[in-house]
OpenMM code with the backbone's topology and positions (N, CA, C; nanometers):
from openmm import Vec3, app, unit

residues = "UNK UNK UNK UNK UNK UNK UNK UNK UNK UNK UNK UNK UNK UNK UNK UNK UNK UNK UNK UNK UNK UNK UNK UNK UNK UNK UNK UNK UNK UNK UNK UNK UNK UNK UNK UNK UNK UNK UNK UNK UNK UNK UNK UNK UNK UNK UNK UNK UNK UNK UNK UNK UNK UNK UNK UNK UNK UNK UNK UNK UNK UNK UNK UNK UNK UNK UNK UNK UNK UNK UNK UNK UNK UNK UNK UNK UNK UNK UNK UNK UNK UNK UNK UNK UNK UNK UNK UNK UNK UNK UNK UNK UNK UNK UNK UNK UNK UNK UNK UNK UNK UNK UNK UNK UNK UNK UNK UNK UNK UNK UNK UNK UNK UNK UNK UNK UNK UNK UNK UNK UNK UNK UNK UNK UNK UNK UNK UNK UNK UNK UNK UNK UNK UNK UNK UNK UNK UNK UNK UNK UNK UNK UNK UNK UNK UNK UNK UNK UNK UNK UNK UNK UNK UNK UNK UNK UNK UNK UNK UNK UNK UNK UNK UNK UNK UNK UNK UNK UNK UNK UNK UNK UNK UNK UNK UNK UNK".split()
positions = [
    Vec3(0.8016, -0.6540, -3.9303),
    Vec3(0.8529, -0.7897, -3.9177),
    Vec3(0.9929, -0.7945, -3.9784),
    Vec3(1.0789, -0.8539, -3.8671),
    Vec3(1.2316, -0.8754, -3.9480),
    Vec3(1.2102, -0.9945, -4.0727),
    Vec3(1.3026, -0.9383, -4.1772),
    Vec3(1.3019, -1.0208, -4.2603),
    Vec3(1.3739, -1.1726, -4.2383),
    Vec3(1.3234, -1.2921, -4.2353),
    Vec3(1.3808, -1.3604, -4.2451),
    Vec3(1.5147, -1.4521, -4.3260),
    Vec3(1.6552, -1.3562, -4.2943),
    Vec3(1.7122, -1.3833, -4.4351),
    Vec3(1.7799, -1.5285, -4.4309),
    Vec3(1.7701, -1.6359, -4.2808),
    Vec3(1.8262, -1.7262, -4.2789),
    Vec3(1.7137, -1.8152, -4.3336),
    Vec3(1.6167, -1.8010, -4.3225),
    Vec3(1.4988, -1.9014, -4.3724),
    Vec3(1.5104, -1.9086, -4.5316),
    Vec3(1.5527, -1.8153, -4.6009),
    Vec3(1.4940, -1.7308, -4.7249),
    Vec3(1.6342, -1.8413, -4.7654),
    Vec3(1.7481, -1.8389, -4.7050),
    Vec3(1.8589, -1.8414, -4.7804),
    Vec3(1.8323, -2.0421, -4.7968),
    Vec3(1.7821, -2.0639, -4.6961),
    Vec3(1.8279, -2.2226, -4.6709),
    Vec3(1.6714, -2.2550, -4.7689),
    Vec3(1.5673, -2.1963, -4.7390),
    Vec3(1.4740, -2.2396, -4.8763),
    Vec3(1.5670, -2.2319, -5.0347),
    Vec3(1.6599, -2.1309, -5.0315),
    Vec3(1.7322, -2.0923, -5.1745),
    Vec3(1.7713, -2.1994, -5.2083),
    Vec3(1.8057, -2.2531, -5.0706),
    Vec3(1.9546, -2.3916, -5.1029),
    Vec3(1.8803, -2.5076, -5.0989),
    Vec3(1.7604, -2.5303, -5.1093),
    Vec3(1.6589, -2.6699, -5.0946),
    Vec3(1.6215, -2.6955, -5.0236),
    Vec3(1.6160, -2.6447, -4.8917),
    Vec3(1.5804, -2.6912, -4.7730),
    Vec3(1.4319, -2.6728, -4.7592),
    Vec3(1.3364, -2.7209, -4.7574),
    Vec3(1.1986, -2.8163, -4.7862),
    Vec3(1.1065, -2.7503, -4.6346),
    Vec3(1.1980, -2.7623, -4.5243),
    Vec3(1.1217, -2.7246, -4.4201),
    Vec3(1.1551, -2.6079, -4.3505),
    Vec3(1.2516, -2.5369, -4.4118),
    Vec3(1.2177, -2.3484, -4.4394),
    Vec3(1.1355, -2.3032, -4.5357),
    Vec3(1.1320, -2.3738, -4.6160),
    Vec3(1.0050, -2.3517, -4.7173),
    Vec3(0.9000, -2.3343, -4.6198),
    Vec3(0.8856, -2.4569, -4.5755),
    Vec3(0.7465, -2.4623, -4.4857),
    Vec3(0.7088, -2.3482, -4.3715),
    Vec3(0.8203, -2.3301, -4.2881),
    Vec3(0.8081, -2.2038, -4.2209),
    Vec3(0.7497, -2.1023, -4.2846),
    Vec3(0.8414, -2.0835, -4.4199),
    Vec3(0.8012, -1.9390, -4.4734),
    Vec3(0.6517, -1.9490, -4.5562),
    Vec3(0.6388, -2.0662, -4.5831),
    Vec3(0.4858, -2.0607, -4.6268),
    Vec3(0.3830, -2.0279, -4.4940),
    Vec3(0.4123, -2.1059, -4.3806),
    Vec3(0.3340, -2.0482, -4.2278),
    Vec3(0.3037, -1.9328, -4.1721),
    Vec3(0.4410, -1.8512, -4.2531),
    Vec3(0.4605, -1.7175, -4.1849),
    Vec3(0.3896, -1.6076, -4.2787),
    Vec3(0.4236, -1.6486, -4.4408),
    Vec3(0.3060, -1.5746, -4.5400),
    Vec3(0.2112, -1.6137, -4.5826),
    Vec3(0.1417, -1.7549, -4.5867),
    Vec3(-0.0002, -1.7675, -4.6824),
    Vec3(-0.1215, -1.6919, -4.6171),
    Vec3(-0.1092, -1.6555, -4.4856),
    Vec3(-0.2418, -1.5880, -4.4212),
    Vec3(-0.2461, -1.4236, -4.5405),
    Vec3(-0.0828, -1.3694, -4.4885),
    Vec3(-0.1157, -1.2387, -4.5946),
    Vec3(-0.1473, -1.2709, -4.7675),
    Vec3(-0.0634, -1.3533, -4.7571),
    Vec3(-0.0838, -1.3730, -4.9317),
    Vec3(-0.1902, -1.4227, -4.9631),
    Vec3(-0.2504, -1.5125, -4.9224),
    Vec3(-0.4194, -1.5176, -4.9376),
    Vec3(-0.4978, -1.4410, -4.9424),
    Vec3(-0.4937, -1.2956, -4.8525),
    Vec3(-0.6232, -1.2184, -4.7950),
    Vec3(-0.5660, -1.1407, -4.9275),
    Vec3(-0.4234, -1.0599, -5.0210),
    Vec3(-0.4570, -1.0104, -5.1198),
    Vec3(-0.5168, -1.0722, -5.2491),
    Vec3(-0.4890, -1.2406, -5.2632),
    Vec3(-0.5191, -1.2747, -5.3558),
    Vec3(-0.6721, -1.2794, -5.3584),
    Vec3(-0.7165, -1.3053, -5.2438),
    Vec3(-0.8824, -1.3167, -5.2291),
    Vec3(-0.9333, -1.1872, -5.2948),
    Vec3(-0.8612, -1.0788, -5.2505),
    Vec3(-0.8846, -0.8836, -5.2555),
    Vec3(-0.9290, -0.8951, -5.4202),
    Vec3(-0.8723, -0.9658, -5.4767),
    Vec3(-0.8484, -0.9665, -5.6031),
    Vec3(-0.9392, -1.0806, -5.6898),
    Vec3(-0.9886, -1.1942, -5.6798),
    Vec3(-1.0159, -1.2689, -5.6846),
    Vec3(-1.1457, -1.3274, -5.7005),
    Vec3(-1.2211, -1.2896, -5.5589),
    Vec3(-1.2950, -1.2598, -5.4662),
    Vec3(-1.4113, -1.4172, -5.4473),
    Vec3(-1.2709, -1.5155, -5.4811),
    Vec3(-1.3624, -1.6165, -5.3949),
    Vec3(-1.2369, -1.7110, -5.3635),
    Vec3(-1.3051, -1.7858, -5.1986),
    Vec3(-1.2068, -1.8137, -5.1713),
    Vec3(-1.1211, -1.9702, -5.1950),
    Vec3(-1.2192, -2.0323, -5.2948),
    Vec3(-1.1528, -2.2152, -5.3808),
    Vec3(-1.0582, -2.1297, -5.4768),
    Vec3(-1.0936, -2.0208, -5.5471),
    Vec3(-1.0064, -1.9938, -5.6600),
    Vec3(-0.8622, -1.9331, -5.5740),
    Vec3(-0.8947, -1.8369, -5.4561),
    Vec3(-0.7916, -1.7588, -5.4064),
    Vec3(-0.6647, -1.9324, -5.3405),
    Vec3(-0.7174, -2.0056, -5.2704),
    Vec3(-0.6685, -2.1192, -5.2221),
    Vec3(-0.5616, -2.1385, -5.3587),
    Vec3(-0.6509, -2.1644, -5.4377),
    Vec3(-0.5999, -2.2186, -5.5532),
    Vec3(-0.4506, -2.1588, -5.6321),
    Vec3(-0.4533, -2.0227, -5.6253),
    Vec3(-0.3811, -1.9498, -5.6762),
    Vec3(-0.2727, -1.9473, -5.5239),
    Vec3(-0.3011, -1.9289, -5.4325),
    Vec3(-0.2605, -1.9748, -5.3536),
    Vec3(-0.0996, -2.0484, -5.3888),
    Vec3(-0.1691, -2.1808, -5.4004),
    Vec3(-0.0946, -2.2919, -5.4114),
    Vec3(0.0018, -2.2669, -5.5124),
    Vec3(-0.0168, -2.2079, -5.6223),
    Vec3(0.0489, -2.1824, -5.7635),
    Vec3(0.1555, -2.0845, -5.7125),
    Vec3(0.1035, -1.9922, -5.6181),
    Vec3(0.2098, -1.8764, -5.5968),
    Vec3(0.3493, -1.9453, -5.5270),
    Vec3(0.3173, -2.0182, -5.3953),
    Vec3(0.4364, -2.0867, -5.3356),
    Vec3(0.4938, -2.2114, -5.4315),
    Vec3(0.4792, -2.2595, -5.5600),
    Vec3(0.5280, -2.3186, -5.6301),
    Vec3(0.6138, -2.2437, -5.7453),
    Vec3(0.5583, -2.1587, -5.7475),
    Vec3(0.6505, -2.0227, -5.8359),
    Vec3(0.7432, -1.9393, -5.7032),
    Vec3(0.6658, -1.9615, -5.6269),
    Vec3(0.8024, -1.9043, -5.4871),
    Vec3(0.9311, -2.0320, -5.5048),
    Vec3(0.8914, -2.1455, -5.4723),
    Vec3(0.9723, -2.2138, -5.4728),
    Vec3(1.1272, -2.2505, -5.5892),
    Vec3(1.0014, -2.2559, -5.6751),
    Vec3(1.0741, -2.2536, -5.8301),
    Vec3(1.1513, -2.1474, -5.8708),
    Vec3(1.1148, -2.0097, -5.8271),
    Vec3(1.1821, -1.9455, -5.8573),
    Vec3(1.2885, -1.8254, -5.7281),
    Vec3(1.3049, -1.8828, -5.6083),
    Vec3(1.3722, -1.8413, -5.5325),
    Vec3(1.4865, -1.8004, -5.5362),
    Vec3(1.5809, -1.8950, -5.6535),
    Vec3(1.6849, -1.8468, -5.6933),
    Vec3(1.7015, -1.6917, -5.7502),
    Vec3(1.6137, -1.6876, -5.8048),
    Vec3(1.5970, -1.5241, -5.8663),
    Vec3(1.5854, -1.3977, -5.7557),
    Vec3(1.5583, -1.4255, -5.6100),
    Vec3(1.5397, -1.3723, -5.5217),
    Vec3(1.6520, -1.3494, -5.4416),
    Vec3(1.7011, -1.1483, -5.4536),
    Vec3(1.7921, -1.1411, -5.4291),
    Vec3(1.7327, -1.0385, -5.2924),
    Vec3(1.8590, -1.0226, -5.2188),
    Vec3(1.8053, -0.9463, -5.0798),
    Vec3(1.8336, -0.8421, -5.0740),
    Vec3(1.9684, -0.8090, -5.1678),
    Vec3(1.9919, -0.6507, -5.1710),
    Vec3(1.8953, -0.5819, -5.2943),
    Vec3(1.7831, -0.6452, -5.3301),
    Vec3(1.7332, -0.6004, -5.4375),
    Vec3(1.5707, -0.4743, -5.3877),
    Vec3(1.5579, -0.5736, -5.2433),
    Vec3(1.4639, -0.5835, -5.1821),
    Vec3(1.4339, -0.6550, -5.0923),
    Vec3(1.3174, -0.6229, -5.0232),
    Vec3(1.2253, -0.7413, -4.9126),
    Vec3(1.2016, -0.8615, -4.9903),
    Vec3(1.1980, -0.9558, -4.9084),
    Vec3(1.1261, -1.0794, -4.9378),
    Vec3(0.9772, -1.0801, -4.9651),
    Vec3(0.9314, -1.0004, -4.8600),
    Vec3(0.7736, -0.9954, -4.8713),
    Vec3(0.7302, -0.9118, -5.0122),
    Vec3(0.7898, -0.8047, -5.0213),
    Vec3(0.7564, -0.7360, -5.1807),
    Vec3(0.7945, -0.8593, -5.2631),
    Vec3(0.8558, -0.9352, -5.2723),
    Vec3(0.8854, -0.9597, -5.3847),
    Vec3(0.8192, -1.1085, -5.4001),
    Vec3(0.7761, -1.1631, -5.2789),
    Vec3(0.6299, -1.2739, -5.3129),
    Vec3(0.5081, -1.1898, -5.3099),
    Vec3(0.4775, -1.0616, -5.2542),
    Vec3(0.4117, -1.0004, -5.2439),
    Vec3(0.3375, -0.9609, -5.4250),
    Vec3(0.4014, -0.9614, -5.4815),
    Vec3(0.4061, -0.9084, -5.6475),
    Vec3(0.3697, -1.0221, -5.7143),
    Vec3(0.4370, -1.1647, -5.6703),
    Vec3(0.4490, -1.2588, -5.7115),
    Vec3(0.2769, -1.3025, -5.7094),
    Vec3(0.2262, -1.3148, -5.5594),
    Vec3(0.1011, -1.3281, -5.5571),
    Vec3(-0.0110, -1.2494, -5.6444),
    Vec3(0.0109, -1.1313, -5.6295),
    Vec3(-0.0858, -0.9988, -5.6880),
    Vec3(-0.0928, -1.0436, -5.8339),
    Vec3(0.0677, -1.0513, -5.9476),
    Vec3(0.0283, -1.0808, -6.0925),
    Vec3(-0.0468, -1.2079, -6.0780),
    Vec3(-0.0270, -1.3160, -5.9934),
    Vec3(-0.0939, -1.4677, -5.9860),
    Vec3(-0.2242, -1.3817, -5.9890),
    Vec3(-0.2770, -1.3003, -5.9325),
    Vec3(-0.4320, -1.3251, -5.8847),
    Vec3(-0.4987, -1.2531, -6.0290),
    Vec3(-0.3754, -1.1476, -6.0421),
    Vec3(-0.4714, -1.1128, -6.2054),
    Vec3(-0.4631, -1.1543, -6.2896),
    Vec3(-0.3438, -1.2603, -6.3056),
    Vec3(-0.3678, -1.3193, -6.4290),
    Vec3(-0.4903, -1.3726, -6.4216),
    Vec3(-0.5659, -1.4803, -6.3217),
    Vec3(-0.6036, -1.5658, -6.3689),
    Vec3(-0.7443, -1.4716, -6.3370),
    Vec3(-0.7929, -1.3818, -6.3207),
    Vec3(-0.8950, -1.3185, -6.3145),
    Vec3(-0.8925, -1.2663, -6.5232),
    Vec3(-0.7851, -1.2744, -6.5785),
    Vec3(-0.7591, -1.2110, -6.6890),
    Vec3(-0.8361, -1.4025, -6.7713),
    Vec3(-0.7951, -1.4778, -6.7085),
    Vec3(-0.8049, -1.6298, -6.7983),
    Vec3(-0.9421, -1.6672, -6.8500),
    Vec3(-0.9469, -1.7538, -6.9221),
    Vec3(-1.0726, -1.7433, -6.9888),
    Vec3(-1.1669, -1.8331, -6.8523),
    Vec3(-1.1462, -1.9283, -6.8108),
    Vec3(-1.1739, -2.0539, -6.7097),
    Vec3(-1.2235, -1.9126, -6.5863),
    Vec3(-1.1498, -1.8394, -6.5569),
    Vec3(-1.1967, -1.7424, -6.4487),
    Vec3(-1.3531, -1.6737, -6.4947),
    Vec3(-1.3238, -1.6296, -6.6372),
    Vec3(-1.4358, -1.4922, -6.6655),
    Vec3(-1.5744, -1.6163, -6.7151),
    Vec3(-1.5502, -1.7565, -6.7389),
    Vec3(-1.6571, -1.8218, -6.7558),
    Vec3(-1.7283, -1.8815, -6.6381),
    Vec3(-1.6345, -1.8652, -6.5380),
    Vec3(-1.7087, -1.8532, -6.4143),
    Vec3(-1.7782, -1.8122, -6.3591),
    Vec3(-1.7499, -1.6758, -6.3927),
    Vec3(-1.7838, -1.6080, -6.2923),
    Vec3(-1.9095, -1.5311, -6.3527),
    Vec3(-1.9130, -1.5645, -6.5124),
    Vec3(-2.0736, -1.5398, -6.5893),
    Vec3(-2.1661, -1.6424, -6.5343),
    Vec3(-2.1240, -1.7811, -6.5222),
    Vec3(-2.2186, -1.8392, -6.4013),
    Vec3(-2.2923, -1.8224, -6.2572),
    Vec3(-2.2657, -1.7204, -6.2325),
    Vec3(-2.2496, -1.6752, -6.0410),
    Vec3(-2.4147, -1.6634, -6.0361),
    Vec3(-2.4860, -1.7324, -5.9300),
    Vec3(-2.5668, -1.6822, -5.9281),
    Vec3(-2.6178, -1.6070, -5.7368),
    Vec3(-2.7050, -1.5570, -5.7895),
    Vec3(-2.7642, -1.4331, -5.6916),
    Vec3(-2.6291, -1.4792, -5.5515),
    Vec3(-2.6943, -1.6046, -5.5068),
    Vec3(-2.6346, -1.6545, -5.3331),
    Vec3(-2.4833, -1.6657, -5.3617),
    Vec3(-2.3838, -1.6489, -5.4539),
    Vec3(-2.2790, -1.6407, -5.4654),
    Vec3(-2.2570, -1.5130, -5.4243),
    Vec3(-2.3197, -1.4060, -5.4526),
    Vec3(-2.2620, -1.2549, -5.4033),
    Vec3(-2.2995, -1.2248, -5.2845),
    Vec3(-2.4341, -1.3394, -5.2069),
    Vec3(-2.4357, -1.3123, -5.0539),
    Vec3(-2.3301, -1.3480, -4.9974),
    Vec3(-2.2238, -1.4624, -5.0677),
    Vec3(-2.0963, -1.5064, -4.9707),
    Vec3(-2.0066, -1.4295, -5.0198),
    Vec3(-1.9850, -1.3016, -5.1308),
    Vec3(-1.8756, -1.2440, -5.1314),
    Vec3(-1.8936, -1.1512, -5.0597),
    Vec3(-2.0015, -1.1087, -5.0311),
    Vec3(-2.0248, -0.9464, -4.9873),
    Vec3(-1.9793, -0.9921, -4.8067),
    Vec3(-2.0253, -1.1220, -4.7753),
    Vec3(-1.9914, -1.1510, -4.6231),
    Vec3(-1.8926, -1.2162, -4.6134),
    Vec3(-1.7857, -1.2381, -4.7260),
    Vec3(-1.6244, -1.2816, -4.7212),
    Vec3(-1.5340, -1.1297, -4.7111),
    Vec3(-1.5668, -1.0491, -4.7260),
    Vec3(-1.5408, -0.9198, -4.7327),
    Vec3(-1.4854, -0.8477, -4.6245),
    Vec3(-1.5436, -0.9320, -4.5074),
    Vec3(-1.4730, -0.9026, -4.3628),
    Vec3(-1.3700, -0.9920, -4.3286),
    Vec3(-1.4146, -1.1035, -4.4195),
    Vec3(-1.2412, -1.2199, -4.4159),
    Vec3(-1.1356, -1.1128, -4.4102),
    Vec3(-1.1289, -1.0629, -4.5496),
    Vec3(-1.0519, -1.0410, -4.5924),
    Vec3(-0.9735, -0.8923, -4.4755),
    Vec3(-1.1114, -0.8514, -4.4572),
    Vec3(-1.0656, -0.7146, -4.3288),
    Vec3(-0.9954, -0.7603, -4.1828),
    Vec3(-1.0410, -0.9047, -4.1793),
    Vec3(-1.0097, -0.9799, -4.0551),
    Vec3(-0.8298, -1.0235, -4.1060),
    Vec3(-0.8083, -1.0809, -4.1927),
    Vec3(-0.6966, -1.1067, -4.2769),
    Vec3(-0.5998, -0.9868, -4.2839),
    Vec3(-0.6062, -0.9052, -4.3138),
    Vec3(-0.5048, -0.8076, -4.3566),
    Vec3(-0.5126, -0.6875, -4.2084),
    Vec3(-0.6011, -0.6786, -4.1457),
    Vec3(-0.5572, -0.6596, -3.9763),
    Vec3(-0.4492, -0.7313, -3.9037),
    Vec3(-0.5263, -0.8727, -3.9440),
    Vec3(-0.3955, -0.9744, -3.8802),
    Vec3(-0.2650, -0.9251, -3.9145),
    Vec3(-0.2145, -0.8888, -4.0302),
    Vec3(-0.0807, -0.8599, -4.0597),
    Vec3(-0.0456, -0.6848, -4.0612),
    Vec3(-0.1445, -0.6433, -4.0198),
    Vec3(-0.1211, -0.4824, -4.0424),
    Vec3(-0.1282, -0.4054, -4.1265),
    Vec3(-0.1641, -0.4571, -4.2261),
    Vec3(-0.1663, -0.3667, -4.3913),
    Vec3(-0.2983, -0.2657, -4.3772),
    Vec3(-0.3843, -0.3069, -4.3261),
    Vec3(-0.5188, -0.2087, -4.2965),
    Vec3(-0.4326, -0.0687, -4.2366),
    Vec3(-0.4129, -0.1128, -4.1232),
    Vec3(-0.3448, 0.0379, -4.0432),
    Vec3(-0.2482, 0.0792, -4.1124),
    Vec3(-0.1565, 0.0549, -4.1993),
    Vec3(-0.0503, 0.0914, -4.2237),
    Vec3(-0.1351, 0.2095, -4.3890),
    Vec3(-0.2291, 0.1365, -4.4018),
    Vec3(-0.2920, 0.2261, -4.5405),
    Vec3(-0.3584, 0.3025, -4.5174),
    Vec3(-0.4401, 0.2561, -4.3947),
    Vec3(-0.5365, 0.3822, -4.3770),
    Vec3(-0.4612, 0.5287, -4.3023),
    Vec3(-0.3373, 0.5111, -4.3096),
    Vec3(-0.2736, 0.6120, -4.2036),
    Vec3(-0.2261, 0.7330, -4.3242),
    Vec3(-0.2410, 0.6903, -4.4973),
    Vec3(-0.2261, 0.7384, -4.5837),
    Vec3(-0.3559, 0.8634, -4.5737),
    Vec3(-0.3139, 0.9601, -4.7586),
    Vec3(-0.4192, 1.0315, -4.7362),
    Vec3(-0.5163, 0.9535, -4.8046),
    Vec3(-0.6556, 0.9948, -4.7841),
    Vec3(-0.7601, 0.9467, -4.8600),
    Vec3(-0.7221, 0.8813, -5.0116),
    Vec3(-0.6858, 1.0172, -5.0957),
    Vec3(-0.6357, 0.9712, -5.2301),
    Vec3(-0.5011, 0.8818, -5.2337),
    Vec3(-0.4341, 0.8365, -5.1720),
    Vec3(-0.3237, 0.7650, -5.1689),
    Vec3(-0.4224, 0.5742, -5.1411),
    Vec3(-0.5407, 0.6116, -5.0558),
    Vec3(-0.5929, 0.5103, -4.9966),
    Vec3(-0.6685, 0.4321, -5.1379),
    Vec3(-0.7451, 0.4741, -5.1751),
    Vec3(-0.7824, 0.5014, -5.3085),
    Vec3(-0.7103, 0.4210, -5.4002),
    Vec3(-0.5942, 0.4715, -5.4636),
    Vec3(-0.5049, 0.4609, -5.5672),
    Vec3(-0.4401, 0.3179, -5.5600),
    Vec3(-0.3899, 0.2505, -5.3911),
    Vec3(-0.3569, 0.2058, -5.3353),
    Vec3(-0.4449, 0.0566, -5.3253),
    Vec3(-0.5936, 0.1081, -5.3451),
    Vec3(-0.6582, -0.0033, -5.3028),
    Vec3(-0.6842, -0.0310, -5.4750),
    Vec3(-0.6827, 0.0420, -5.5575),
    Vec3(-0.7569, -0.0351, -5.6570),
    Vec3(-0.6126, -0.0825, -5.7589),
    Vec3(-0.4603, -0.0198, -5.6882),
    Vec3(-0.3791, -0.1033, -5.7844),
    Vec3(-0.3523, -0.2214, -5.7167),
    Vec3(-0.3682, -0.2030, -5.5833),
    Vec3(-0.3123, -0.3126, -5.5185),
    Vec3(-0.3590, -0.4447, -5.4694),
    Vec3(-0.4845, -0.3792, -5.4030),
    Vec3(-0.5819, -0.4601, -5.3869),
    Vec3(-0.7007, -0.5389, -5.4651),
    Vec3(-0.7636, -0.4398, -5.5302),
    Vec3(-0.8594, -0.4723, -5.6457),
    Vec3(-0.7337, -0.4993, -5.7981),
    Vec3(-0.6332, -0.5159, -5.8238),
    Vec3(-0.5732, -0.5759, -5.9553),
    Vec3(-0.6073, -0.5159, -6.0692),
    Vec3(-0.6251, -0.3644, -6.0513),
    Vec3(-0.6476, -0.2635, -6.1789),
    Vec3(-0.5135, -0.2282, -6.2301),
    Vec3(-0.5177, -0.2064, -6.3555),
    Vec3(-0.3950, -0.2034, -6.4148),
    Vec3(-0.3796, 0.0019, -6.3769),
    Vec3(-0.2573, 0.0270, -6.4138),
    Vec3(-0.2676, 0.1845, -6.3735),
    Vec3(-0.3674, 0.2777, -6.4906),
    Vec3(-0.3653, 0.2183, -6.6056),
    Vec3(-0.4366, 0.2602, -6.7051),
    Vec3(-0.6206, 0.2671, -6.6654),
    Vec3(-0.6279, 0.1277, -6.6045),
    Vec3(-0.7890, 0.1282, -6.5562),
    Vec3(-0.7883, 0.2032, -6.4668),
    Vec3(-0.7288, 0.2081, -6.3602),
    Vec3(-0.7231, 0.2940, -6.2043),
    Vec3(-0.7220, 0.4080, -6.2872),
    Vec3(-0.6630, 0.4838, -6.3309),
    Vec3(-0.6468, 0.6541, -6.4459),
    Vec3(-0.7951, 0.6560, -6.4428),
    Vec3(-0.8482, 0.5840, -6.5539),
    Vec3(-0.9651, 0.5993, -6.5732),
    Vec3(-1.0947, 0.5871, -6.4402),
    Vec3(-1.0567, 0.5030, -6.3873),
    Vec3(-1.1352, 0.4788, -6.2746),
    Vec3(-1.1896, 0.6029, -6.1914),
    Vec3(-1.0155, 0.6825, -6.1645),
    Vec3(-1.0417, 0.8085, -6.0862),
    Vec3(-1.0435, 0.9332, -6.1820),
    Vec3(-1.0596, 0.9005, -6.3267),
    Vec3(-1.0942, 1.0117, -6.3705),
    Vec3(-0.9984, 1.1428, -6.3603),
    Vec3(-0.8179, 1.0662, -6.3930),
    Vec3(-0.7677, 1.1424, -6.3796),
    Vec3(-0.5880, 1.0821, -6.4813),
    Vec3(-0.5530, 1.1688, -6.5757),
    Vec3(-0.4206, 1.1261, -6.6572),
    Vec3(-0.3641, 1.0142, -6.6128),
    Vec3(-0.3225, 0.9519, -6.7056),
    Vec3(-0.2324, 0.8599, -6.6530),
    Vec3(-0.1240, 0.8745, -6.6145),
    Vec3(-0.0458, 0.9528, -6.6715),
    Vec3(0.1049, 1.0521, -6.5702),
    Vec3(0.0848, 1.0818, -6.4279),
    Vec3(-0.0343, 1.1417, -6.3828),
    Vec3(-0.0393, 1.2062, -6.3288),
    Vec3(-0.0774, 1.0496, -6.1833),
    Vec3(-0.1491, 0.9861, -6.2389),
    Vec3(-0.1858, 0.8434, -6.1647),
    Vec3(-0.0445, 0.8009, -6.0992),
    Vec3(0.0307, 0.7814, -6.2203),
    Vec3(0.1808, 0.6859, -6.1849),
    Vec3(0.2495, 0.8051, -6.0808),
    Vec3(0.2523, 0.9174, -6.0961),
    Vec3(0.3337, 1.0078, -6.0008),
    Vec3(0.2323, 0.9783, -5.8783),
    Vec3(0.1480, 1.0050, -5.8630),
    Vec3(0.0207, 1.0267, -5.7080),
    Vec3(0.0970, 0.8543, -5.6560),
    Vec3(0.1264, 0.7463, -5.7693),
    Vec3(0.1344, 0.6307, -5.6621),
    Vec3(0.2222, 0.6173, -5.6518),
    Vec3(0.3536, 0.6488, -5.7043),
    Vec3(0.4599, 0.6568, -5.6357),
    Vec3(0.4959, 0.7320, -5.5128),
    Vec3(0.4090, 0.8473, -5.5571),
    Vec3(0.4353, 0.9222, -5.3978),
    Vec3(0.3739, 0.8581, -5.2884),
    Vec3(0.2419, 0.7739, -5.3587),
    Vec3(0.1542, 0.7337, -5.1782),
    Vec3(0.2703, 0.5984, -5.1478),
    Vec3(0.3254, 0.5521, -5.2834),
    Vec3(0.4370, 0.4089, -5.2317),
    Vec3(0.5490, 0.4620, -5.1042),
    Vec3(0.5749, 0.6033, -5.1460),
    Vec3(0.7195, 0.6446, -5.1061),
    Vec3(0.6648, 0.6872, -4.9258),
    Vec3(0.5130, 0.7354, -4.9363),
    Vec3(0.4470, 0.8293, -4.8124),
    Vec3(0.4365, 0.6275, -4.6746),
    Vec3(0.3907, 0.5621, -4.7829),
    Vec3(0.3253, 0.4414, -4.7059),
    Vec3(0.5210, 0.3929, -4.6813),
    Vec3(0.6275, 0.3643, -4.7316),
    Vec3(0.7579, 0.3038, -4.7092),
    Vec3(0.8305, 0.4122, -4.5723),
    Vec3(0.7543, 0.5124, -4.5951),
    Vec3(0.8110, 0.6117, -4.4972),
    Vec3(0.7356, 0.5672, -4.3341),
    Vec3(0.5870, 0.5312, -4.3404),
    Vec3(0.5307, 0.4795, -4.2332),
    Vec3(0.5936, 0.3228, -4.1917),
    Vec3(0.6323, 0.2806, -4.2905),
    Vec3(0.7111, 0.1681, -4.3034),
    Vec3(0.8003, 0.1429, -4.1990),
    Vec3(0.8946, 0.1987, -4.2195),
    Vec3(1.0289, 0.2002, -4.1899),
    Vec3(1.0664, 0.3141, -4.0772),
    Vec3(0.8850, 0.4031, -4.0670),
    Vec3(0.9356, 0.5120, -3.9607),
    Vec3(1.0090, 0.5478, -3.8635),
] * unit.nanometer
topology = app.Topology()
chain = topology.addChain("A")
for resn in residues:
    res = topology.addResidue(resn, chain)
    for name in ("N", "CA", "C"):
        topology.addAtom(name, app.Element.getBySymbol(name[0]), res)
């Protein structure tokens, strides 16, 4: 997808209904990671909403030679979803859950596969290797810090941060192929 840099610029400058475009054009993706993360979908909505208000608020900070637009709400969303998985209001929640709450996560689960098809991120990851897929899904998707992911796969933490930079650099290369 071309980046939109005339939308991006006239949201910069206040314009209210490029905002709106660009919220049309990302809340489908930015939802399906925050959900990834989250994993229900009043809280993901929710965070949602918080992310394009910190988009908004902080657009000025959003430069184009720095990067994509999409990385950089893209990030914006992802810390939104772990913080509040980190908040106390989240983890007292979710000690409440009972049994029929995990029948609707386990069958929101294809939302989310239905969601991130829509925008291509499925194909674009699975075209990685296995271990890139892996590394990929639990920093990116699941909101593991690189320290938990290390541990997760049972493997240094040096050695974690190099494997995901390379699957970042292997997946920007399918990117931009």
């Amino acid at each position: 997808m071309k980046q939109p840099d005339e939308l991006i610029a006239a949201m910069q400058a206040g314009d209210e209904k490029a905002f709106s475009k660009l919220y049309s054009m990302y809340s489908d993706a930015l939802n399906g990671i925050i959900y990834s993360i989250v994993l229900d979908e009043e809280i993901a909505q929710e965070v949602l909403q918080d992310v394009f208000i910190k988009i908004w608020n902080k657009s000025s900070s959003y430069n184009t030679t720095k990067g994509r637009f999409f990385t950089w709400i893209l990030n914006i969303a992802r810390n939104s979803a772990i913080d509040k998985t980190r908040s106390k209001s989240y983890k007292n929640r979710k000690k409440n859950l009972s049994t029929s709450n995990f029948v609707d996560i386990l069958s929101s689960a294809d939302d989310l596969n239905i969601k991130t098809n829509a925008i291509g991120i499925r194909k674009l990851v699975e075209a990685l290797k296995p271990a890139c897929i892996k590394i990929i899904d639990l920093l990116f998707f699941k909101g593991f810090t690189q320290a938990d992911a290390a541990k997760e796969l049972d493997i240094p933490l040096g050695t974690l941060k190099t494997r995901n930079r390379n699957c970042i650099n292997d997946l920007r290369t399918i990117v931009l192929g």
